[in-house]
DOKOL-745350 format. One record per residue (C-alpha): residue number from 0; x, y, z. Coordinates in pm, 1 decimal. Each point is the difference from the previous one (the first is absolute). Layout:
N
+-----+----------+----------+----------+
!   k !        X !        Y !        Z !
+-----+----------+----------+----------+
! NUM !        X !        Y !        Z !
...
+-----+----------+----------+----------+
END
This chain:
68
+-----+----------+----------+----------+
!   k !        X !        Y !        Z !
+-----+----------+----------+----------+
!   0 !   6121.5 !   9378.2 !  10532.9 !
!   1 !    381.7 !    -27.2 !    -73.9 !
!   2 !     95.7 !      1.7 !   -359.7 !
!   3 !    277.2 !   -204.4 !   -103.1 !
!   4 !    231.9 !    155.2 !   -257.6 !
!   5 !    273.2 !   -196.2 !   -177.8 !
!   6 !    276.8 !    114.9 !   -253.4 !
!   7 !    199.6 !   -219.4 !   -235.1 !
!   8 !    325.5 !     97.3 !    -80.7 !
!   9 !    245.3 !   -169.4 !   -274.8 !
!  10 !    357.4 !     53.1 !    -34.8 !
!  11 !    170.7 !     48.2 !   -297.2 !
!  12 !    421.4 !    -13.1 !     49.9 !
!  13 !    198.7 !    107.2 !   -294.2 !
!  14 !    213.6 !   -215.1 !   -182.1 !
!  15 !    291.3 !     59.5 !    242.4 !
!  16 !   -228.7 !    -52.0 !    349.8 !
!  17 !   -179.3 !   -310.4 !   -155.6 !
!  18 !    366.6 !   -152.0 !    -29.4 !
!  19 !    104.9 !     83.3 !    311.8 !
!  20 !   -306.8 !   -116.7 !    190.3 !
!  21 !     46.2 !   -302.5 !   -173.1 !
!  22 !    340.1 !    -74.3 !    105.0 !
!  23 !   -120.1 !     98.4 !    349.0 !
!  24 !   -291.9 !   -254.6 !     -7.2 !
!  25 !    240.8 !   -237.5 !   -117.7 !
!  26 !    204.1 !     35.1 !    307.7 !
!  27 !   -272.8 !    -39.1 !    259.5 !
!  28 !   -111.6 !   -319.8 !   -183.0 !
!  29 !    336.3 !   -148.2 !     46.1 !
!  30 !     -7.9 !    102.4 !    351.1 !
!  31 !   -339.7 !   -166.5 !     72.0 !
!  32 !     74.4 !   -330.3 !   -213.9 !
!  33 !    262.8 !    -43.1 !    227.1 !
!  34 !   -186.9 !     75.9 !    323.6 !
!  35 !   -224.3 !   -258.1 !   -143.3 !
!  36 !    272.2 !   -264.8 !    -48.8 !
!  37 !     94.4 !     19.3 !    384.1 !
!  38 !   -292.2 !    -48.6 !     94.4 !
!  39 !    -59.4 !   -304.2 !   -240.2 !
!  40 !    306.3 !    -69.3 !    129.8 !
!  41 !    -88.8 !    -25.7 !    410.2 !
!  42 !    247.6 !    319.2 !     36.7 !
!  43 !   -174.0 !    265.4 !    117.7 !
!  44 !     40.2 !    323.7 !   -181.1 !
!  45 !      2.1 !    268.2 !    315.3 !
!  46 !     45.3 !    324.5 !   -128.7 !
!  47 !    341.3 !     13.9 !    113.6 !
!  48 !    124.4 !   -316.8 !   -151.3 !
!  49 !   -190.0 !    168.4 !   -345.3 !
!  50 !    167.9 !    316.2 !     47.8 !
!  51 !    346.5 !   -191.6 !     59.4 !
!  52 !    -39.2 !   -205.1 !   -301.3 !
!  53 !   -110.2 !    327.3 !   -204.0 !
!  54 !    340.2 !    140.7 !     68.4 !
!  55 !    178.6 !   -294.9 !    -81.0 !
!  56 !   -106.0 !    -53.0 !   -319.2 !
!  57 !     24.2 !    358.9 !    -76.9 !
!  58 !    376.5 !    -57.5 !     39.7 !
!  59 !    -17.6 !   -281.0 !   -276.3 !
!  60 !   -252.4 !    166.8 !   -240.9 !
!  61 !     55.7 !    347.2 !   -127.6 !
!  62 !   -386.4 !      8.0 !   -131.6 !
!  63 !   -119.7 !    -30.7 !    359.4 !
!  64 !    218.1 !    296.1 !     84.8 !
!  65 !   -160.6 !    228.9 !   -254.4 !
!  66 !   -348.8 !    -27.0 !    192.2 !
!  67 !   -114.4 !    177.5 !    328.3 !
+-----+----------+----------+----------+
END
């Protein structure tokens, strides 16, 4: 009989981290809200054109450039 074993783990970021990861999160859901608008759009978001666009607007937004 195989016993199934499961852990739960929780992270807890310091004040610092938290901020960061927020900022980070923040980033990504830019990046997907406007994957979603070309597609709502009939353009379709390849990751190229994505990773194109990403480095456009990084040249017109310094908070983009600040994230990974």
């Amino acid at each position: 009989m195989d016993e199934t074993v499961r852990y739960t783990y929780r992270l807890r970021p310091g004040r610092i981290a938290q901020a960061a990861l927020l900022d980070e999160w923040g980033r990504c859901r830019w990046l997907w809200n406007e994957a979603v608008h070309q597609q709502k759009t009939g353009r379709k978001p390849t990751f190229g054109k994505l990773s194109k666009l990403l480095t456009e607007a990084r040249s017109r937004h310094a908070w983009l450039r600040e994230g990974s």
